[in-house]
N, C-alpha and C positions, 0 to 999 in steps of 0.2 A: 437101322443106323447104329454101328458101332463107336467105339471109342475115338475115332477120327471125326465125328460130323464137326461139324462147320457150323459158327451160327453167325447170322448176318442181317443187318437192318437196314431198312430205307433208309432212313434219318441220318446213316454216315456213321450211329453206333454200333460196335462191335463188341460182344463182350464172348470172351473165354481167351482171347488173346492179346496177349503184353508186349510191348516194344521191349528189345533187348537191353535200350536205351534209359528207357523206364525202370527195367529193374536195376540199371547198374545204377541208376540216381538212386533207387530205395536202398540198396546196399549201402552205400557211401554215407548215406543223409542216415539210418537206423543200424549201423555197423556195429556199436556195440549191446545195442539191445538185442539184436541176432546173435551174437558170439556169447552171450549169457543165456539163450533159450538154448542151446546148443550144447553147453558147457551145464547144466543144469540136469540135461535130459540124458547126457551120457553116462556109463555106469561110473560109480566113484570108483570101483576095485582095479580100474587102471593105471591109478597114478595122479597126481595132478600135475605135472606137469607135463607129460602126456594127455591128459585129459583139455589143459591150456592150447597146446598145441591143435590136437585133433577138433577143438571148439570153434579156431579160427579157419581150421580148414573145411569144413565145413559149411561157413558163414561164405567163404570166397567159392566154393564151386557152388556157391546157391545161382550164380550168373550164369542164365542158358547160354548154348555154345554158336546159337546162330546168331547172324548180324540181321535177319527179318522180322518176323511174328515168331511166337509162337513159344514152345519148349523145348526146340530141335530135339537133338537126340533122347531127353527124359525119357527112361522107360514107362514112365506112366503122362504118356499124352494130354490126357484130358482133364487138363487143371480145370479147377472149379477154383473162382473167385469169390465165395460167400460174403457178406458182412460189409462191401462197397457201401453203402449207402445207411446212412444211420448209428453205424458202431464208430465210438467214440476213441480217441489215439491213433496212434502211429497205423493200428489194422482198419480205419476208415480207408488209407490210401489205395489204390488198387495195387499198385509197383510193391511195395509193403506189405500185403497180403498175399499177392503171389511169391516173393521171393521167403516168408515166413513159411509159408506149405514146401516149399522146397528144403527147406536147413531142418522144418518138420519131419521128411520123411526120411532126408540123410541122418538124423541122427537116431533116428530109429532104426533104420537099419546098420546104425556101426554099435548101436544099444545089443544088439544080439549076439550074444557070446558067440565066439569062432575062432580056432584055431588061430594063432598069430599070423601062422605061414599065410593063412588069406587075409589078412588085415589089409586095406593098402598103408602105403606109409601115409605119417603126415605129414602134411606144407603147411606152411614153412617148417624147417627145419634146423632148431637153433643148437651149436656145437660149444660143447664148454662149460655149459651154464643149464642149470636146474631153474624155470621158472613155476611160480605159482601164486596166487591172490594173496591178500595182507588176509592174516589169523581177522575173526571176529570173535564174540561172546560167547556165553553159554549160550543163549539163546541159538544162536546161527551152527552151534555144534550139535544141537539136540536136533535141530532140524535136518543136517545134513546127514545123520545116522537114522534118521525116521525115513529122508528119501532113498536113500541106500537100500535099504530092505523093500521099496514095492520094483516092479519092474521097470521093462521101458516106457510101456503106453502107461501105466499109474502115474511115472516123474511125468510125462508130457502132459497128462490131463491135470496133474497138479500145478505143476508152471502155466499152463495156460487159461487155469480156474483164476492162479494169484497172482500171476505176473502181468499176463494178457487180458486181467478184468474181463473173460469171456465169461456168460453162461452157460450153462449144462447144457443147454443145443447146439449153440454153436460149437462148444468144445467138441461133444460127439461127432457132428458134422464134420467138423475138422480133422478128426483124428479116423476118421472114414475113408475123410479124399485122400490122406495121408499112407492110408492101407491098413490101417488097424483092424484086423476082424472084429473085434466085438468092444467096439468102444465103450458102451453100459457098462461092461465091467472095470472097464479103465477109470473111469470117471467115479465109481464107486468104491474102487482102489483107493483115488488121490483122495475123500472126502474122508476118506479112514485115518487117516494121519489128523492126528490132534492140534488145533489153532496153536499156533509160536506166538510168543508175546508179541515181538515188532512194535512197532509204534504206530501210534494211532494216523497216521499221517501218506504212511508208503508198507507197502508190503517188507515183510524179513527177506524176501528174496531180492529187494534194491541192496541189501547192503554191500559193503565191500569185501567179503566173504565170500561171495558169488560172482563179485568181476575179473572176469579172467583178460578186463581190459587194464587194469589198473595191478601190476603183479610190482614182484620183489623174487631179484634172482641171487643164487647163490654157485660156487664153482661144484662141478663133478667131481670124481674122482681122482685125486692129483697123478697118485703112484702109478693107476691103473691106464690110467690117459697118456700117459709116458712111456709105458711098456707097449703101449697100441705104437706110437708113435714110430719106435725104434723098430717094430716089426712091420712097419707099410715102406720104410726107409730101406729097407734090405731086400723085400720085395720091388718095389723099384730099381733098385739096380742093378738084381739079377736080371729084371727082364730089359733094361739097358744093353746091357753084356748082348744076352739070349740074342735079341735083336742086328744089334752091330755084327754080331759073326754069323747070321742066318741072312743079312744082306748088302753083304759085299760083293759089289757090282764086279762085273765080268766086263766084258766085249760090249758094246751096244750100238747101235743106229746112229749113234753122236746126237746132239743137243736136242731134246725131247720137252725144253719148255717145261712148263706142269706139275709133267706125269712122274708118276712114283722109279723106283727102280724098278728093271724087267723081274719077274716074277718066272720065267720059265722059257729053256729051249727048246722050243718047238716048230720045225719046218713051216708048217701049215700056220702059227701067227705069225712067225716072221714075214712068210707073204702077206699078209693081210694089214701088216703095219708099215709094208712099203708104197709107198703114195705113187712109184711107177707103175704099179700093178690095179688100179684105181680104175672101178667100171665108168666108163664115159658114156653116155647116147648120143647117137651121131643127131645134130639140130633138126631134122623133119621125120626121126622115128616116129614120133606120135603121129602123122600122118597116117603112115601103113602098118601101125601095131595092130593086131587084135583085140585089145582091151587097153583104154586110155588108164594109164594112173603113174603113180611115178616112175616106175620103173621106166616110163619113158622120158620122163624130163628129160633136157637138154644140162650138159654142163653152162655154165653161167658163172656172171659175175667178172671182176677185172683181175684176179691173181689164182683163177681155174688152174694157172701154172706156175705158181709159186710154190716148189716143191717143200721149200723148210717148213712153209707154213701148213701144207700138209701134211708132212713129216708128224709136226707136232699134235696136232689134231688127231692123227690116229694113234698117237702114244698116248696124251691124252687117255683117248675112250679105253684104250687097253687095257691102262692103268693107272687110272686117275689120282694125283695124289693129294695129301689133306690141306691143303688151300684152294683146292679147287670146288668150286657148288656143283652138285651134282644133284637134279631135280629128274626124276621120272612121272609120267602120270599110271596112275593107277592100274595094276597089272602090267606092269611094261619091265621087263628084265635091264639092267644097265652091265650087265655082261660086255665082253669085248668081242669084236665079230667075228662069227667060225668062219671067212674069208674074206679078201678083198671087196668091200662095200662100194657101192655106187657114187661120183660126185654130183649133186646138186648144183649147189652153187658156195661162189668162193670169191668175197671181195667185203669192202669198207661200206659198212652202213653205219650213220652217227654215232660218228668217235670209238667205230669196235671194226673188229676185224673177224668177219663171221662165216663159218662153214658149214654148212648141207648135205650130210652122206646119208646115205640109203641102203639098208640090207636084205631088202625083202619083205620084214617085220617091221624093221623102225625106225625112226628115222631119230640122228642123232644128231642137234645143235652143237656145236663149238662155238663159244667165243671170249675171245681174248682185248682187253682194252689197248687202244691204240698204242700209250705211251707206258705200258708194261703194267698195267693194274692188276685186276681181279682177271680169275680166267672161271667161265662156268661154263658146265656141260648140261641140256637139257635131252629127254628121252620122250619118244611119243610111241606107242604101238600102232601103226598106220596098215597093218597086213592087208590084202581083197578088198582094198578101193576099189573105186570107179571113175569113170569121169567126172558126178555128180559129187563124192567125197573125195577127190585130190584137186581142190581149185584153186587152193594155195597153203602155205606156207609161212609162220610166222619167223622174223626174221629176228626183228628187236622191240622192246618196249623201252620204252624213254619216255618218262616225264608223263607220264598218259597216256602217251600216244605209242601207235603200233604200226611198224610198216611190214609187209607183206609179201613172200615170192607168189607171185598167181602163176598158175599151168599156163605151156605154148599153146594150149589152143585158147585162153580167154582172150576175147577179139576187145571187149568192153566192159568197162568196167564204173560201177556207180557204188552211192555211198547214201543206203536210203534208212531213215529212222523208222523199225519199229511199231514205236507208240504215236506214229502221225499218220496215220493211212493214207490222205487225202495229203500230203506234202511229197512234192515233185524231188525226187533222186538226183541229187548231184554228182557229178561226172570225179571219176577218179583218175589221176593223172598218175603215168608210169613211165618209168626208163623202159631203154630199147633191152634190156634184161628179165623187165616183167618185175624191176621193183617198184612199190606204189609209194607215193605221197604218203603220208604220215596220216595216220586214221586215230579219232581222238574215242578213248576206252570208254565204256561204260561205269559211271559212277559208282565205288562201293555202296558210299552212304547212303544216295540215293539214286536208285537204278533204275525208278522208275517217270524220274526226268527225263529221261531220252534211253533208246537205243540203238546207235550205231549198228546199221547189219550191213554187208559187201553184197553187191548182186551184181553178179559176172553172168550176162547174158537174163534167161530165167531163173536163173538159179537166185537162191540166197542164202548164205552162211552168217552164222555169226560166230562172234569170238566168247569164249566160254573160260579164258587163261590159260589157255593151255597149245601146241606147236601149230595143230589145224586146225579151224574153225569148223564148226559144228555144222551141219546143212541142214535148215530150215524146210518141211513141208508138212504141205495140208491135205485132208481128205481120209477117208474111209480105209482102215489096215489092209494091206492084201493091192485088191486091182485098186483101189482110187486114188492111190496115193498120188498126188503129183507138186508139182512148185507150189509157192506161194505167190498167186499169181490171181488176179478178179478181185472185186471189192469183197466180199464175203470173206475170202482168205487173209486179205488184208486185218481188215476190221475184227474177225477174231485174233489174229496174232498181235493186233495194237494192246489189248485186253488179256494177252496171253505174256509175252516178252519179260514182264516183272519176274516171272515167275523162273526162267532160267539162271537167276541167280544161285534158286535152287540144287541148280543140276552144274556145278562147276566143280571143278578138279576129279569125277568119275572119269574120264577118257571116255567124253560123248563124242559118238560118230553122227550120229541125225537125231535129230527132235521131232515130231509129226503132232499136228494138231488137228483131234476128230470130234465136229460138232457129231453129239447122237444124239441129241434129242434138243425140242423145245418146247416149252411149257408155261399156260398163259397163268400169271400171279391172281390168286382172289383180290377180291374187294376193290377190282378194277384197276391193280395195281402194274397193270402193262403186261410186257411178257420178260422173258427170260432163254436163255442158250444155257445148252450142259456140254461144257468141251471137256476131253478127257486129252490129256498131254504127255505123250513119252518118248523117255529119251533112250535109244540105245548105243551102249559101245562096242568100242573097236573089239573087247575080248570077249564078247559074246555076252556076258553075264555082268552083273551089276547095275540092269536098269534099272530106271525110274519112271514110276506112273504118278500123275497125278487128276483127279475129277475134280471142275472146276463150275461154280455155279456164277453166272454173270447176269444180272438186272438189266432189262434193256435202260432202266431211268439210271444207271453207274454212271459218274464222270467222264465224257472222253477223256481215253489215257490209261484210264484208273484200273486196278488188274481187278478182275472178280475175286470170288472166295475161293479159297481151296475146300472142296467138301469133304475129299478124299486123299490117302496118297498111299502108295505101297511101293517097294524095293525087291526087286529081282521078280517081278510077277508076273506071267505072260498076258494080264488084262490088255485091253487097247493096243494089242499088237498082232501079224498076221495067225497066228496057232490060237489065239480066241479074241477076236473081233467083238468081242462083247463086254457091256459095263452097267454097273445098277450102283447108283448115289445117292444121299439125301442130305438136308441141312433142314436148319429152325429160321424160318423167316417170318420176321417183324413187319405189319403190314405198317403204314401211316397212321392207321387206329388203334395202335399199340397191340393189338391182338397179335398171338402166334402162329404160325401153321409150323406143320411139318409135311415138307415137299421130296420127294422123291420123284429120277427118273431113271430112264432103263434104254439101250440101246434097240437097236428094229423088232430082235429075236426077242423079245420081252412081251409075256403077252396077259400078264397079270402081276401087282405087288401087293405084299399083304406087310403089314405092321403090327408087331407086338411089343407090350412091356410099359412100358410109360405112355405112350400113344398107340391105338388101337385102332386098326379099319386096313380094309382094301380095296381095290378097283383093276378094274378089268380090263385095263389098255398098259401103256407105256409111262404114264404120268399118274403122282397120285397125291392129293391135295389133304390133309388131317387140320383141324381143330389141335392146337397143344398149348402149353402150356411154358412159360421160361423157363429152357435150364432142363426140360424133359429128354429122358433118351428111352433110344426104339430098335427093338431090331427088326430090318429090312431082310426078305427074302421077297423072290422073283420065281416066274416059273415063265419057261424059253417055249419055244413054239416044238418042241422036238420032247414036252413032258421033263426037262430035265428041270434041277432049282439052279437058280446064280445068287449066291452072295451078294452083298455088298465090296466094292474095293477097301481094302483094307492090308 
């Protein structure tokens, strides 16, 4: 088990993983004791008030970037949360400990001298003014030339000997999870520096010499600030100038709404920007097409022949101009189309006026508010659908709520949660155009209250925020795939669903959930399912996997663990059907295991490093210890090894 394991307890504790929520309260509530560990640890030869700046920016990207568990993007995944229990102050807190190992490592790494050109900048960014902390004594000046001379990791093991009240373990410890190589010397760095008087009462590094919260500013450079001035003031107006005579408009289409000036004479757009020239499908192609997907839709809607508003819609996409939102998903080009694109649909849904073109590749949203507001353009990469990925269409989101174009062949349409297995589908009401009633979104906050999924027919999609809804299935990569459809399919995706919040704004085309293993827990502690979850998109590349470990004793509703996850990897997909996981699981007698499983091809796992042992099946059950890690290797019935997901 690598840097991804997962740890999980009976009891409903979890530890290695912090609510996003959590740390932005530790920030807020310890904000400026962070912005001083920060500003301490950074070298002085930058400046202070540089040094001011860079200390706060640091303390604010200490807040991870996901809205779920975890460290989302952090290059180093596997926080460790030491010192929860027992250690006294502010690092008693968990929220507080993890968001301090974070502004720990960021400012070790901006501690390392490099070139300016890689510096990033820093946030905030104040113009005008020179800040920096009020002067203190001699004392606070002998000390800040003593810290000056050790390095990064010596100031961080010093501040956190005097500041943090830590001891020589937990400091090491600390500055380990942090990525220090050799923290013993760090630590023996900072005890080399000679005691500063201070008072007997608080450490020299409380004073206000060291708060880079409590400053005194002063102006820049007047002359030189002036002469900038007058030279961005010249520059701007030559490219005024530049501009005004590079787009003086010609001849054009007449009122284009929107869109920018034309940008170029060219035969082949000017076709493509005339709304007579507009691919239509006669209303029962999907009938006798060869292959169901958009390309056969029906034109639809109540103003299909409302030319101006087509007119503008493809001026618009052409040339979108700077009031307009223009939203693509991921990998989706928002270019203008190399000819005459397809209508979808073309009429008023709540209070907007919304348009549907198709060009093969993508399908591109228009819409414009009724009474002349906002006009946005959205883009989706929709290329080699099918029937099972073209079942509909999002039209608008309002207030929550999301309505729908469904394809001509959906006969029926229902509206079934998710996270309730055992809760009967309610019926989804549509116009004679195939737009739905208003479907209410799945919670940011909390998304694993409910999930709204569409099941037209067997199928089932859900919405992911983005133009198509994702399509939902279960079963084994390759030949087993099929609907989510039987209680088995059901009831792992009740347990699975949280977990798509994950996977939103990739341009996912289908989700697939594959139970491959199960495995009964020690100490009578029931059994267990290993589902592995991925998503893939419309552009071939950018998937997501993730192995999931689920307790049959977990809450109905309740999502299991994540044990595993990895990005762009062909695991749990048809090109290798195979997967090998593990986590640290907490029985009710507080003991540990370390459990691991492996998909059918699996026909031995061995474990090394922190936990030791193997077994000769698919499952494999260890004796560990909290807080242990192990690496997993497997060996496939074919002699080859499989890794762990990761």
């Amino acid at each position: 088990m690598d840097q991804h394991q997962a740890t999980v307890a009976t009891d409903d504790e979890t530890t290695g993983l912090i609510d996003v929520e959590q740390a932005e309260a530790a920030i807020v509530e310890h904000y400026p004791r962070l912005v001083r560990l920060a500003y301490l640890i950074l070298p002085p030869g930058i400046g202070r008030t540089r040094r001011v700046l860079a200390a706060h920016a640091l303390a604010q990207r200490a807040l991870p970037r996901n809205r779920g568990y975890g460290t989302g993007p952090d290059p180093h995944p596997d926080v460790e949360l030491p010192w929860q229990r027992g250690t006294k102050g502010p690092g008693a807190d968990t929220g507080y400990a993890y968001v301090r190992l974070r502004v720990l490592r960021l400012a070790l790494r901006a501690a390392r001298q490099r070139p300016w050109w890689q510096r990033p900048p820093a946030l905030p960014q104040v113009f005008g003014l020179r800040l920096f902390p009020r002067s203190g004594g001699a004392d606070e000046l002998a000390l800040e030339k003593a810290l000056s001379e050790l390095s990064g990791p010596g100031r961080a093991a010093y501040v956190l000997l005097e500041l943090e009240q830590l001891d020589e373990h937990e400091t090491r410890a600390l500055l380990r999870s942090a990525g220090v190589a050799d923290a013993r010397d760090a630590v023996d760095e900072a005890e080399s520096v000679p005691d500063p008087a201070g008072s007997r009462d608080e450490s020299l590094l409380e004073s206000a010499e060291f708060d880079p919260c409590s400053l005194q500013a002063r102006p820049t450079d007047l002359v030189r600030r002036r002469q900038h001035l007058r030279a961005v003031l010249v520059a701007v107006v030559a490219l005024v100038v530049c501009g005004t005579l590079l787009g003086m408009p010609g001849r054009g289409w007449g009122p284009s709404g929107a869109a920018a000036p034309s940008y170029a004479r060219n035969p082949a757009s000017e076709r493509a920007l005339d709304p007579d020239r507009l691919t239509r499908a006669a209303p029962d192609t999907w009938r006798t097409a060869s292959r169901a997907d958009f390309s056969s839709w029906p034109a639809r809607g109540d103003r299909v022949r409302d030319t101006a508003l087509l007119r503008r819609a493809l001026a618009v996409w052409a040339r979108p101009g700077g009031s307009v939102r223009v939203s693509a998903t991921m990998g989706t080009q928002s270019g203008p189309p190399s000819g005459p694109p397809q209508l979808l649909f073309a009429g008023e849904v709540d209070q907007a006026t919304v348009v549907l073109l198709y060009d093969g590749l993508r399908v591109a949203r228009y819409a414009e508010a009724s009474e002349g507001g906002a006009v946005a353009l959205d883009f989706a990469r929709l290329d080699a659908a099918d029937a099972g990925t073209s079942t509909a269409l999002v039209l608008s989101r309002t207030d929550g709520n999301v309505r729908y174009l469904t394809a001509p062949w959906v006969r029926h349409a229902w509206v079934r949660d998710l996270l309730h297995p055992a809760m009967a589908p309610r019926a989804l009401r549509r116009t004679g155009d195939g737009v739905t009633d208003p479907v209410r979104t799945v919670p940011r906050l909390r998304p694993c209250r409910g999930w709204p999924a569409l099941q037209f027919g067997s199928r089932l999609v859900a919405d992911l925020g983005e133009l198509a809804p994702a399509r939902l299935t279960y079963g084994t990569p390759g030949a087993g795939v099929r609907d989510v459809a039987g209680r088995a399919a059901r009831v792992s995706w009740a347990r699975t669903g949280c977990r798509l919040t994950m996977m939103r704004a990739r341009g996912v085309r289908s989700v697939n959930a594959w139970r491959f293993a199960a495995q009964a827990l020690p100490e009578a502690g029931g059994h267990a399912a290993w589902l592995c979850t991925r998503a893939d998109t419309w552009r071939g590349t950018g998937s997501k996997v993730l192995a999931q470990f689920q307790p049959w004793d977990t809450r109905r509703g309740r999502a299991g663990a994540v044990a595993a996850g990895a990005d762009n990897s062909p695991a749990c997909g048809p090109r290798e059907p195979r997967v090998l996981a593990g986590v640290l699981w907490k029985a009710r007698s507080g003991h540990w295991y370390l459990l691991a499983a492996g998909s059918r091809q699996v026909t031995g796992i061995v474990a090394s490093g922190g936990v030791r042992g193997r077994s000769y099946g698919r499952g494999l059950t260890l004796p560990a210890k909290a807080g242990a890690r192990a690496d997993l290797r497997a060996r496939l019935t074919n002699g080859d090894r499989l890794s762990p997901l990761h």
